[in-house]
VMD Tcl script that draws the C-alpha trace (Angstrom):
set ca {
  {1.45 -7.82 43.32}
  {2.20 -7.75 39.38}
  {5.46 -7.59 38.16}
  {5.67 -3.85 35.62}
  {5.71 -4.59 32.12}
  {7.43 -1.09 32.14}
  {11.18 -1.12 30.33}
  {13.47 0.96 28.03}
  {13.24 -0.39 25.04}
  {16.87 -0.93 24.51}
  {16.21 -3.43 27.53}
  {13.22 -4.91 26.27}
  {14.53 -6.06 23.13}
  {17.90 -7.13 24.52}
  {16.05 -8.93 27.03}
  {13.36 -10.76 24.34}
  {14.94 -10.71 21.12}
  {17.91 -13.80 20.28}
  {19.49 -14.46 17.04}
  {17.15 -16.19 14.12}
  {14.49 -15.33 15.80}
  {10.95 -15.09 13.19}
  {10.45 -10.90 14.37}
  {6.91 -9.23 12.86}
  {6.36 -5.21 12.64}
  {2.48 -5.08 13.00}
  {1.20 -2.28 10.98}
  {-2.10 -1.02 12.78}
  {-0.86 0.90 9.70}
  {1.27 2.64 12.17}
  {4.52 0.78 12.58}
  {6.73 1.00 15.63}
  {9.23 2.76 13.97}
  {10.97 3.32 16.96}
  {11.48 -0.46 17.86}
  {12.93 -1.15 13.92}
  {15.75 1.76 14.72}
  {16.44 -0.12 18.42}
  {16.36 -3.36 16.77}
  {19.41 -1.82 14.30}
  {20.97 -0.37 17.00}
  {21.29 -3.14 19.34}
  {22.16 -5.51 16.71}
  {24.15 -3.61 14.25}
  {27.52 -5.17 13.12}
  {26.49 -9.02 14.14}
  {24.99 -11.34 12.08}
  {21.67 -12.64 13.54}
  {19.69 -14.07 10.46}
  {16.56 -13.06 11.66}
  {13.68 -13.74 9.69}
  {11.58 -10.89 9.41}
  {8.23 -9.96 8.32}
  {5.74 -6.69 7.95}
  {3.17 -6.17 5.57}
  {5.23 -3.34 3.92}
  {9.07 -2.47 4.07}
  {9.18 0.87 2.96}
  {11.00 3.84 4.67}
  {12.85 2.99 8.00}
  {12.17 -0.97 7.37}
  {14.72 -0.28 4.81}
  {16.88 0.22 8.05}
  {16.75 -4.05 8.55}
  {18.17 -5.21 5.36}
  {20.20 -2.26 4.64}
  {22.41 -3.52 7.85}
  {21.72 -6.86 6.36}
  {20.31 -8.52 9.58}
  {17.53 -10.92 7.93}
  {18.31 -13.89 6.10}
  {14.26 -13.94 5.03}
  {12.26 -11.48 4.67}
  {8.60 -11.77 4.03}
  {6.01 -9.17 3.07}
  {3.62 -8.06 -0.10}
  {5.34 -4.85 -0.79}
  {9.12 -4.04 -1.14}
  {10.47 -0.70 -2.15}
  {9.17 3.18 -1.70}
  {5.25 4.18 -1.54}
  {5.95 7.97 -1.09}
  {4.80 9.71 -3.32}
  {4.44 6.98 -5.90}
  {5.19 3.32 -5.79}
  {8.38 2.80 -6.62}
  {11.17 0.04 -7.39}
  {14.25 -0.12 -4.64}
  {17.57 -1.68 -5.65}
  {17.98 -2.65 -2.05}
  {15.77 -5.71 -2.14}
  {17.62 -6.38 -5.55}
  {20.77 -6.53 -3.74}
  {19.67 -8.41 -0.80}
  {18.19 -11.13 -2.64}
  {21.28 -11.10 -5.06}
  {23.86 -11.86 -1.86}
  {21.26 -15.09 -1.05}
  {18.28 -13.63 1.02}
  {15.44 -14.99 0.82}
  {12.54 -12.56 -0.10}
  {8.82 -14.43 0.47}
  {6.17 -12.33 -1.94}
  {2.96 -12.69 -0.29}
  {-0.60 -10.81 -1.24}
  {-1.60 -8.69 1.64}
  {-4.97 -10.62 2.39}
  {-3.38 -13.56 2.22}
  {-0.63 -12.81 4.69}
  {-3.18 -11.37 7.18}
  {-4.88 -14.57 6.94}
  {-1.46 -16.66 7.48}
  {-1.22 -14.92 10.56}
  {-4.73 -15.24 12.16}
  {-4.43 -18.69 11.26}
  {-1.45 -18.29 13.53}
  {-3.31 -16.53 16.44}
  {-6.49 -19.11 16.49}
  {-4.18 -21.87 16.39}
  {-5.19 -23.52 13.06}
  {-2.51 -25.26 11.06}
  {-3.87 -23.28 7.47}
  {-6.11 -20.58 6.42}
  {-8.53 -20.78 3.34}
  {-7.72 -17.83 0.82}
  {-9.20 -17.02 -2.66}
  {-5.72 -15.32 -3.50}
  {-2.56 -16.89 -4.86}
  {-4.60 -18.97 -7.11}
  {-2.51 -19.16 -10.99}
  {0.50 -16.73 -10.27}
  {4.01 -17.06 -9.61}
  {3.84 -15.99 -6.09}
  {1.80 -18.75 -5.22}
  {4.05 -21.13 -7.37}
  {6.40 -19.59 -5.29}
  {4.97 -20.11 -2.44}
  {3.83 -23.55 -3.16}
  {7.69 -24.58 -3.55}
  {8.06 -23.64 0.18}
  {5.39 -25.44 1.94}
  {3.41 -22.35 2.83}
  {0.66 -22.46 -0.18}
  {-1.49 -25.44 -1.46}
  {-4.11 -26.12 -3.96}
  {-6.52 -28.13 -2.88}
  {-9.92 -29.66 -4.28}
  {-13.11 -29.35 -2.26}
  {-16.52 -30.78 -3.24}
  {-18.90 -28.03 -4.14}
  {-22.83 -28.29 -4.86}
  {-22.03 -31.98 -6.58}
  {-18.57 -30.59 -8.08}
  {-15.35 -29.83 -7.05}
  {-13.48 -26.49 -6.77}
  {-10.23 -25.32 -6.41}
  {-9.28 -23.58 -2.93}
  {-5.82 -21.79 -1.71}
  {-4.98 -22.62 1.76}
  {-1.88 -20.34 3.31}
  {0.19 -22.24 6.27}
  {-0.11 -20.51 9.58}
  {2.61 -18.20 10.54}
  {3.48 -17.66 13.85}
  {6.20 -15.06 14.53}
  {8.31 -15.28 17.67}
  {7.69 -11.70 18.74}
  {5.83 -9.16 17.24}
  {6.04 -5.11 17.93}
  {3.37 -2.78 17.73}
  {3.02 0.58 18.71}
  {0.17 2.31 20.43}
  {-0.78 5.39 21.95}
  {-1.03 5.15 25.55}
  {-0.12 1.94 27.90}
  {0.41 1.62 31.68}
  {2.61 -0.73 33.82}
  {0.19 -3.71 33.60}
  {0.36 -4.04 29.52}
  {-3.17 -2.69 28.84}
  {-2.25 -0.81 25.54}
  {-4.32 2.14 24.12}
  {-4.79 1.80 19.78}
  {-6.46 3.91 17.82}
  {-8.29 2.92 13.94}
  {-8.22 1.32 11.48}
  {-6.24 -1.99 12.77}
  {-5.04 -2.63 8.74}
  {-3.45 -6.00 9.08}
  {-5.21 -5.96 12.72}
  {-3.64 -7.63 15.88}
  {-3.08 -11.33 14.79}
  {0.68 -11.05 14.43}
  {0.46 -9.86 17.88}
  {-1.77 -12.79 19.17}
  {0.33 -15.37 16.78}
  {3.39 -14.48 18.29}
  {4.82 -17.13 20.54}
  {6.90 -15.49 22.97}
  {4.68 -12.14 22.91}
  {4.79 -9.06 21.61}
  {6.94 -5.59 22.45}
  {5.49 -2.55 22.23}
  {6.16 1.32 22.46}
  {4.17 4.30 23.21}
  {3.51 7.69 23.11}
  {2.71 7.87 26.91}
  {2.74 5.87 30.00}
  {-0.24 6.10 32.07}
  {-1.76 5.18 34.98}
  {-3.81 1.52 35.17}
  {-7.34 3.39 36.14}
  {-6.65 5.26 32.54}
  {-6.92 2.85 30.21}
  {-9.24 0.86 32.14}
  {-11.86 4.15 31.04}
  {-11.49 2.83 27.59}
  {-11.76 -0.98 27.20}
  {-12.72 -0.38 23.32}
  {-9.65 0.40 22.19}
  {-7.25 -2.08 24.17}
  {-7.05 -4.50 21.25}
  {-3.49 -6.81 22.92}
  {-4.72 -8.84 26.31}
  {-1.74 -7.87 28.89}
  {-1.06 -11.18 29.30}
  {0.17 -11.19 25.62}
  {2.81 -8.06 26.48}
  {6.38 -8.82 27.02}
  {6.99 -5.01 27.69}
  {5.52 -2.00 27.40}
  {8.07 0.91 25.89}
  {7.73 4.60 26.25}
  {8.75 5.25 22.43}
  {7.45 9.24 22.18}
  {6.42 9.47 17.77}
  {7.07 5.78 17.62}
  {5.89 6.16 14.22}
  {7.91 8.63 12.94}
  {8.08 9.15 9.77}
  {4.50 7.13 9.44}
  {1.08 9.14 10.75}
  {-0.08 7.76 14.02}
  {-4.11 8.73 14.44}
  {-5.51 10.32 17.54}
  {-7.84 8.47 20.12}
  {-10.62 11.07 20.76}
  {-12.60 10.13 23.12}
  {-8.85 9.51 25.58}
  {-7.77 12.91 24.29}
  {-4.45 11.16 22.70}
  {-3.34 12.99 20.06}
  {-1.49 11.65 17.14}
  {0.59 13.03 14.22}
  {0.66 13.23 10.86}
  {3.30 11.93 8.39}
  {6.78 13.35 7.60}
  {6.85 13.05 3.89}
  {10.56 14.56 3.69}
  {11.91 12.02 5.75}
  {9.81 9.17 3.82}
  {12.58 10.77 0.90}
  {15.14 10.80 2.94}
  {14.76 7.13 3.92}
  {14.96 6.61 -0.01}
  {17.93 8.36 -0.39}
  {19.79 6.78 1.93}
  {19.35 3.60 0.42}
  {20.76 4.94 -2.20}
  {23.83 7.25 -1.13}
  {26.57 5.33 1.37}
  {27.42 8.72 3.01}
  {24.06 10.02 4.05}
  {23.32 6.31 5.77}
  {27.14 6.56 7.44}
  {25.54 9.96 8.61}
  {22.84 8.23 10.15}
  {24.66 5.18 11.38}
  {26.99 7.69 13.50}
  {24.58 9.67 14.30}
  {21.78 7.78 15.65}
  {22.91 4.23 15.58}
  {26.36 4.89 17.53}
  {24.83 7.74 19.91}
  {24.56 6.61 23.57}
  {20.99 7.76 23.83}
  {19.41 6.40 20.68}
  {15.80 8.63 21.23}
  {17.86 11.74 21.81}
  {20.29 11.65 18.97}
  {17.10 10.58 16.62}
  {14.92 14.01 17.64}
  {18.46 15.81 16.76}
  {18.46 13.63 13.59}
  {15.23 14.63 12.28}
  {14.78 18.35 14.56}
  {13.28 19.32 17.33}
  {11.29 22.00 16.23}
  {10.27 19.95 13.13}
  {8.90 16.67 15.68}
  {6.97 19.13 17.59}
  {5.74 21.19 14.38}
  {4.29 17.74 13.59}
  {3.17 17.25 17.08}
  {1.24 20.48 16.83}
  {-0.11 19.76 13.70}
  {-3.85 20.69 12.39}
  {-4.87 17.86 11.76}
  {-5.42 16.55 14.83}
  {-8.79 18.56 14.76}
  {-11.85 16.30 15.08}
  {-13.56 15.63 12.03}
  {-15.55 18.29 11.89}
  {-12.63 20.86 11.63}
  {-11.47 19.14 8.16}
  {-7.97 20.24 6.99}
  {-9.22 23.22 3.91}
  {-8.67 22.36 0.50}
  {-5.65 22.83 -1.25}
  {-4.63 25.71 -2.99}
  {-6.15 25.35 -6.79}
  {-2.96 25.75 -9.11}
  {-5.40 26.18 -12.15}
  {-4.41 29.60 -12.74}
  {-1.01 29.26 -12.54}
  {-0.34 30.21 -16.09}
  {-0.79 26.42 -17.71}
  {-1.27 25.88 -21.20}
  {-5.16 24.76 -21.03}
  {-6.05 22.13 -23.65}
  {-9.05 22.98 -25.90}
  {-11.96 20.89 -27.28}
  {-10.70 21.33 -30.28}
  {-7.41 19.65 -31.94}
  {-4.10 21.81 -30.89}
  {-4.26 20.86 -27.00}
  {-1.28 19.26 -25.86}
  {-1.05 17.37 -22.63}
  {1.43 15.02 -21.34}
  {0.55 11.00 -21.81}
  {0.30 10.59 -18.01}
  {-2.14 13.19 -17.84}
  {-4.26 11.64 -20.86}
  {-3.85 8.08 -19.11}
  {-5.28 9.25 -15.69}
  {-8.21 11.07 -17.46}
  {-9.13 8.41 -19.35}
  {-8.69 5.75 -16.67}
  {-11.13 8.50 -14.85}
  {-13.63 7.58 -18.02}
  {-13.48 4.45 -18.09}
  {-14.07 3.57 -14.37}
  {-17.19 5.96 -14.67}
  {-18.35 4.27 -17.21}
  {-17.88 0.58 -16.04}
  {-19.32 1.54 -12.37}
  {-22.23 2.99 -14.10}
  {-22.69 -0.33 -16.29}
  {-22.04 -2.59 -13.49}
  {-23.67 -0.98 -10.98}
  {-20.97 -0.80 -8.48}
  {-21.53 0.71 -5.57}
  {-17.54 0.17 -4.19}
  {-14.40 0.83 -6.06}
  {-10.73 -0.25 -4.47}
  {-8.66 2.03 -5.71}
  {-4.88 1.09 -5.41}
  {-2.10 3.60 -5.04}
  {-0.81 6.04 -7.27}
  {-2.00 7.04 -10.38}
  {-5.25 4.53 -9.78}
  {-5.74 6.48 -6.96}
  {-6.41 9.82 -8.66}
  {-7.97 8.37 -11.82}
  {-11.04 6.94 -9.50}
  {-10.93 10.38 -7.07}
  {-11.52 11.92 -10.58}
  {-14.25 9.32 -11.63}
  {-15.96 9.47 -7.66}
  {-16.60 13.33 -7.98}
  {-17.83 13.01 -11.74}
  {-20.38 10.41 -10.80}
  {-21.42 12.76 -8.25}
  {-21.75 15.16 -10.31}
  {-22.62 14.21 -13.68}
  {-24.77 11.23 -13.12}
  {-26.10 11.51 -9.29}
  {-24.35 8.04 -8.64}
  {-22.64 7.56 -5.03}
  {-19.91 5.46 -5.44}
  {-17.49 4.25 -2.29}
  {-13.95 4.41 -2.95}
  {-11.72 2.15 -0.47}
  {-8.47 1.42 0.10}
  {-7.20 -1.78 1.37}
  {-5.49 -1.08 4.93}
  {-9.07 -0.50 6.00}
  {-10.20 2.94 4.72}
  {-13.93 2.65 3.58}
  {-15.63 5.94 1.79}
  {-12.45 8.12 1.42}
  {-12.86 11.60 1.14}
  {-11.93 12.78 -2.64}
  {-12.50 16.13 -3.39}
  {-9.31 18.84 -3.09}
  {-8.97 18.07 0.80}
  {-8.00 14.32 0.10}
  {-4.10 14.09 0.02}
  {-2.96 12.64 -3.56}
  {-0.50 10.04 -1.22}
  {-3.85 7.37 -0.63}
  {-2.24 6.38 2.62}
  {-1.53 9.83 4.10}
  {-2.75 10.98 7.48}
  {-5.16 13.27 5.97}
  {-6.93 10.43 4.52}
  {-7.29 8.17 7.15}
  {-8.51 11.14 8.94}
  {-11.23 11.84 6.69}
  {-12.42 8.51 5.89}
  {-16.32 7.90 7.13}
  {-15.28 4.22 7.94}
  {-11.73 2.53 9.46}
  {-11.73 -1.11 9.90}
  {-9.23 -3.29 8.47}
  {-7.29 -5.37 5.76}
  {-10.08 -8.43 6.60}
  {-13.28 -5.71 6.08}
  {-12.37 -3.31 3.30}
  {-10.10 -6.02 1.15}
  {-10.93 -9.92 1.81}
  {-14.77 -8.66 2.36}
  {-16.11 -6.04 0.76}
  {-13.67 -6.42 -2.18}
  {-12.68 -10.05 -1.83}
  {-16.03 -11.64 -0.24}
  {-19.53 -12.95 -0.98}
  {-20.98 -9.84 -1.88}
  {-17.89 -8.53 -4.39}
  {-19.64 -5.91 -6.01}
  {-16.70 -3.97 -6.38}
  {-14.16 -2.63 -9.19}
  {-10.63 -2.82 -8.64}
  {-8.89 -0.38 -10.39}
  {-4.69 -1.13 -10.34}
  {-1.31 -0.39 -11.77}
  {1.02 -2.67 -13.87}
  {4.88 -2.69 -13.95}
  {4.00 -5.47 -17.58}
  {0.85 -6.76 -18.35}
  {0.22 -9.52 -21.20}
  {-2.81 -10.63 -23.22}
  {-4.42 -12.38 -20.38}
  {-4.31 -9.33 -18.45}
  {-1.88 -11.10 -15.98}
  {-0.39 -8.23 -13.97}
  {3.31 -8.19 -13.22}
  {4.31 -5.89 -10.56}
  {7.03 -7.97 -8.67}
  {9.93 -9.37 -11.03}
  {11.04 -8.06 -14.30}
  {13.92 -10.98 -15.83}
  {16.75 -11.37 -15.23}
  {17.38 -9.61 -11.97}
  {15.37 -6.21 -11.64}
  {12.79 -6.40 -8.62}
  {9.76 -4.26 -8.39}
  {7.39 -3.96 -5.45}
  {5.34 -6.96 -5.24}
  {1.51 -7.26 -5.05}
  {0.19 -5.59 -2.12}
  {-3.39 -6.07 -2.18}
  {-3.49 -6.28 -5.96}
  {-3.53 -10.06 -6.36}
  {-6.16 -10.12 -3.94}
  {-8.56 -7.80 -6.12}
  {-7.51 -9.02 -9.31}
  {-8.80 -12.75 -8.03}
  {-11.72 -11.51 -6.92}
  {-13.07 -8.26 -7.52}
  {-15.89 -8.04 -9.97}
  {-13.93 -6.17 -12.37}
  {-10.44 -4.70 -12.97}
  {-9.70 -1.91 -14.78}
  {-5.80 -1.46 -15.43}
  {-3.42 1.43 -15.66}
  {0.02 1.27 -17.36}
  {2.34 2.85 -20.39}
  {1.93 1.74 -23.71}
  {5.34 0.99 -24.05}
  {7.14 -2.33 -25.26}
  {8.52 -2.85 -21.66}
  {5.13 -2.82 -20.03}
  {2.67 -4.55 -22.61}
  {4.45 -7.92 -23.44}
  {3.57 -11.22 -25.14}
  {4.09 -12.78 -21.82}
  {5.15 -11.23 -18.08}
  {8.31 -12.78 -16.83}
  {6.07 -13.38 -13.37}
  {2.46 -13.15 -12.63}
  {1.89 -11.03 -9.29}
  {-1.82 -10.97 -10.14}
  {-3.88 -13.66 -12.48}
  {-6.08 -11.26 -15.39}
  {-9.49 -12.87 -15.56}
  {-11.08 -10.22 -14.34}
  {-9.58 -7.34 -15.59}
  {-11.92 -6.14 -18.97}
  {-9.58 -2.80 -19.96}
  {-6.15 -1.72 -19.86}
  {-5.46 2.16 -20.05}
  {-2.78 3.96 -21.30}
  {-1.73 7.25 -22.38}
  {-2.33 6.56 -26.14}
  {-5.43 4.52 -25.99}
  {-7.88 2.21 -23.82}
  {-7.74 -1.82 -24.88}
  {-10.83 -3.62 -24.39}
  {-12.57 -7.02 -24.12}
  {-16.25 -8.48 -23.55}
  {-14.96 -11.89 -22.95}
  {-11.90 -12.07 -20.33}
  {-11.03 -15.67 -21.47}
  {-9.73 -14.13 -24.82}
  {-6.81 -12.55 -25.24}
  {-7.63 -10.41 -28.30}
  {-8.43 -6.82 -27.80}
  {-10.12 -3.91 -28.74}
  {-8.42 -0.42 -29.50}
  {-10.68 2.10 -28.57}
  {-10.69 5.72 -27.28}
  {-7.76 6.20 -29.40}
  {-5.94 10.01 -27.76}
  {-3.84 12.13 -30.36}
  {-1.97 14.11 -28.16}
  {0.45 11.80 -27.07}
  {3.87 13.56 -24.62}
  {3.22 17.08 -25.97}
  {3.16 16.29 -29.98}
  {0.76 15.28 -32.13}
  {1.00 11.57 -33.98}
  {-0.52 11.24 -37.62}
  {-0.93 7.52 -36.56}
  {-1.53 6.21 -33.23}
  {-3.03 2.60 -34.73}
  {0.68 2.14 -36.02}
  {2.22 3.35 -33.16}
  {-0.04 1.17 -30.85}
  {0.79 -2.08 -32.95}
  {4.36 -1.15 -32.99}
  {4.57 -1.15 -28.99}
  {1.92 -3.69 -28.43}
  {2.15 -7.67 -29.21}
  {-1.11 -8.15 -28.10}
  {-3.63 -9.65 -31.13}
  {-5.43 -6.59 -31.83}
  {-8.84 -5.23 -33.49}
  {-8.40 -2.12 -34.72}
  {-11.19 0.36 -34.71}
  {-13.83 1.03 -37.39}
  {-12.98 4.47 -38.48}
  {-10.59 6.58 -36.39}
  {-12.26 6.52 -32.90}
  {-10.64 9.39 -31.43}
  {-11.33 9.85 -27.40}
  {-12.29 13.21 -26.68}
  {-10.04 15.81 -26.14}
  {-9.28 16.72 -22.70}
  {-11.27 19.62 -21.89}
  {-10.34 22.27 -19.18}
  {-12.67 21.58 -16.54}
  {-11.63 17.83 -16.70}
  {-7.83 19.28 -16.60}
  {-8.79 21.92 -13.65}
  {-10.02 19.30 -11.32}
  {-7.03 17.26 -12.02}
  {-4.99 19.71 -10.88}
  {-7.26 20.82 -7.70}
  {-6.75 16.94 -6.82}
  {-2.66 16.89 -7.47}
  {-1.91 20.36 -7.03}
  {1.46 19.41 -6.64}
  {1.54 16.95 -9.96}
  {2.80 14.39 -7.94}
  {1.07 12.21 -10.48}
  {0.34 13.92 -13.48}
  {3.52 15.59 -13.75}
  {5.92 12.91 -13.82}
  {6.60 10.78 -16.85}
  {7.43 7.26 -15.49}
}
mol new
graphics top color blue
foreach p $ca { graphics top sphere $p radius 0.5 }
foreach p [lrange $ca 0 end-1] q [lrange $ca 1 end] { graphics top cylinder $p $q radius 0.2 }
display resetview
């Protein structure tokens, strides 16, 4: 008879987990949450140099290195994603007291790890290819350039080294005593940290159940038992994160707590509030118990309960439209005043209309923030204006997002993964559809700096301020068709040169900002156009926005012929804004 694979989790990871140990949190996107805070409080107040690695630390991964128990730490995105992608001095300070922080793209660290699972020693990658992070990673053994002979030629190839984490944790839905586990879609980064990892993998759930159970539902075990070093009853495992329900078990999931995605951020940055949490979860004999008093009761099963766990065909209703709130609507004639950020996303909106129509792209990968609700905006115009039907994707695996007022402005909210007409994974919606043979696709991304040859910085600003790192956006900008770019026109962000290249910029044709769009027909120059040039710029008018552009731009410029004013923003445009961001999550804030 089998031995149960049943155990606290306390035990498990006590039982599994020694110091410098290589530990992976598999995002499926949903993170065992729980297994990060055990983790912490098992090995709180020692000093076990683990090396540690997840495709995000955001929210409780801050929990790791704010108890400083890595001495690596590897990963494409560092900081806060809620509600907007943000900077944390945390992985400043880390890296400043001599951790080692690896900046990987997120295709290319998917593809380090299934190299890992199907036992290959490398994995071939169009990613990393001319930036720093692949300089970077270059230094440490774990990226090469190599040469391969192509149709009588050569070309130039990245290969990643394997990674093979000693345990990985996941978290799942439903598992039973044997180690089948119950997951629900999309798989994001997928299961190949689980199958790379060499001792196996941990992981919690939201029930136990019987063997005959998930036997009914072979589909969705994704983890051969074999593979399981323990299965963990972790109740919202997740928490703060969305976990997605498996209809056709009748496992219900949960949707994300976007207060405590805050909290998380502010106790990286307040010493009490952590102490609060250190005493009163870490120290707490029963670590589950004191967390569901940490967060409330009534507020875990308020999420537990919530209404969007309907099937798809009860969609969450549309927000509440804010347009009559009493704004100050913008006319089409000169006098309208509206903020820069609100300009930038509207014209970013134009511009991605306007290059899907001339490309003919059927996809657009739209990364988070204000990208995000710039190609929402440009989706439900094409739609509208021009019949077009244009896919909007987002990298963890969300194909054909819903856009209209239901979407959530946060791109990687529950409401949107439940809404989505597609969920596969990292490998489909990024290394494929955007990535692949058939790239037909704009990418449409942020910039922290970005210099004449449209690198993209969005990882390192000199001498010692971090920023988030690439996420997928090295991927797309290597590959994508086109890239279309969003940042300030401010001296910090448009440079002569960026201090470090997240993402190369030979594919990205124009730059948008809140005072004008810069363009270029040939993406080996670096001399650009000024075009759809907007007066209003932060609520007051400027008798010359040429000068003003020159004066925060180094970039060699061609001015217009003639003044080349972009039209003003009209209220409809400025209505549906606000229908998509109701809250001005985006639009509001000046950044």
């Amino acid at each position: 008879m089998s031995t149960s694979k049943l155990a606290p989790l306390s035990e498990a990871i006590r039982a599994h987990v020694g110091a410098e140990m290589h530990l992976n949190f598999g995002s499926t996107p949903f993170r065992s949450n729980a297994a990060i805070r055990e983790l912490a409080r098992v090995w709180r107040g020692r000093d076990p140099r683990f090396v540690l690695s997840a495709t995000g630390f955001h929210s409780t991964a801050h929990l790791l290195p704010l108890l400083r128990l890595g001495r690596r730490y590897i990963s494409s995105f560092f900081g806060d994603n809620y509600p907007i992608p943000r900077p944390n001095p945390l992985y400043s300070q880390v890296k400043a007291e001599g951790a080692a922080l690896e900046f990987w793209s997120l295709s290319s660290y998917v593809a380090a790890l299934r190299a890992g699972a199907m036992g290959h020693k490398h994995a071939v990658t169009n990613s990393l290819i001319g930036s720093t992070m692949g300089d970077d990673l270059a230094r440490v053994g774990r990226f090469q350039v190599v040469e391969v002979p192509s149709d009588g030629g050569v070309e130039r190839t990245g290969m990643v080294k394997a990674m093979r984490p000693d345990i990985t944790f996941v978290h799942g839905l439903a598992g039973d005593a044997a180690g089948n586990v119950l997951f629900s879609k999309p798989s994001c980064e997928g299961f190949w940290g689980a199958l790379a990892a060499q001792e196996g993998v941990i992981v919690t759930v939201e029930r136990i159940v019987d063997g005959d159970f998930c036997a009914k539902h072979p589909d969705a075990i994704a983890i051969p038992s074999h593979r399981v070093l323990a299965v963990c009853h972790a109740p919202m495992g997740a928490h703060p994160q969305p976990l997605l329900p498996l209809r056709q078990a009748k496992l219900t999931g949960y949707p994300d707590d976007f207060d405590e995605y805050l909290r998380w951020r502010d106790m990286t940055r307040n010493p009490e509030l952590f102490l609060r949490f250190v005493e009163s979860v870490l120290e707490a004999e029963d670590g589950e118990a004191a967390y569901t008093q940490w967060v409330g009761a009534d507020r875990l099963q308020g999420l537990r309960r919530a209404r969007r766990n309907l099937p798809p065909e009860r969609k969450p209703p549309g927000r509440k439209d804010y347009t009559s709130a009493g704004e100050a609507w913008p006319t089409d004639t000169p006098g309208g005043v509206v903020k820069a950020t609100t300009a930038q996303i509207v014209m970013a909106a134009r511009v991605i209309r306007e290059r899907v129509l001339a490309g003919n792209y059927p996809v657009i990968l739209a990364g988070i923030g204000h990208s995000f609700l710039a190609s929402r905006l440009a989706k439900l115009w094409l739609a509208e204006r021009d019949d077009f039907d244009v896919k909007v994707m987002i990298e963890i695996g969300l194909f054909d997002v819903e856009c209209g007022p239901s979407c959530h402005p946060f791109l990687l909210s529950y409401d949107n993964l439940m809404q989505a007409e597609r969920l596969t994974s990292v490998e489909d919606v990024l290394a494929a559809c955007t990535c692949g043979s058939d790239n037909r696709c704009l990418g449409v991304l942020g910039a922290g700096q970005i210099d004449p040859t449209g690198a993209i910085n969005s990882t390192w600003i000199a001498p010692d301020r971090m920023l988030v790192g690439s996420g997928g956006a090295n991927d797309i900008a290597s590959s994508a068709a086109e890239v279309v770019v969003l940042t300030r026109c401010s001296p910090s962000r448009m440079v002569e040169k960026v201090d470090y290249i997240t993402s190369p910029g030979h594919r990205v044709t124009h730059v948008v900002t809140g005072a004008c769009v810069f363009s270029r027909e040939d993406t080996d120059s670096e001399t650009w156009d000024i075009q759809e040039i907007y007066p209003i710029l932060g609520g007051r008018p400027t008798v010359d926005v040429v000068a003003m552009v020159r004066e925060r731009c180094p970039w060699p410029l061609n001015e217009p012929e003639g003044d080349a004013p972009a039209p003003l923003i009209s209220t409809d445009e400025l209505k549906l804004l606000y229908q998509l961001d109701p809250q001005g999550e985006h639009w509001a804030r000046e950044r």
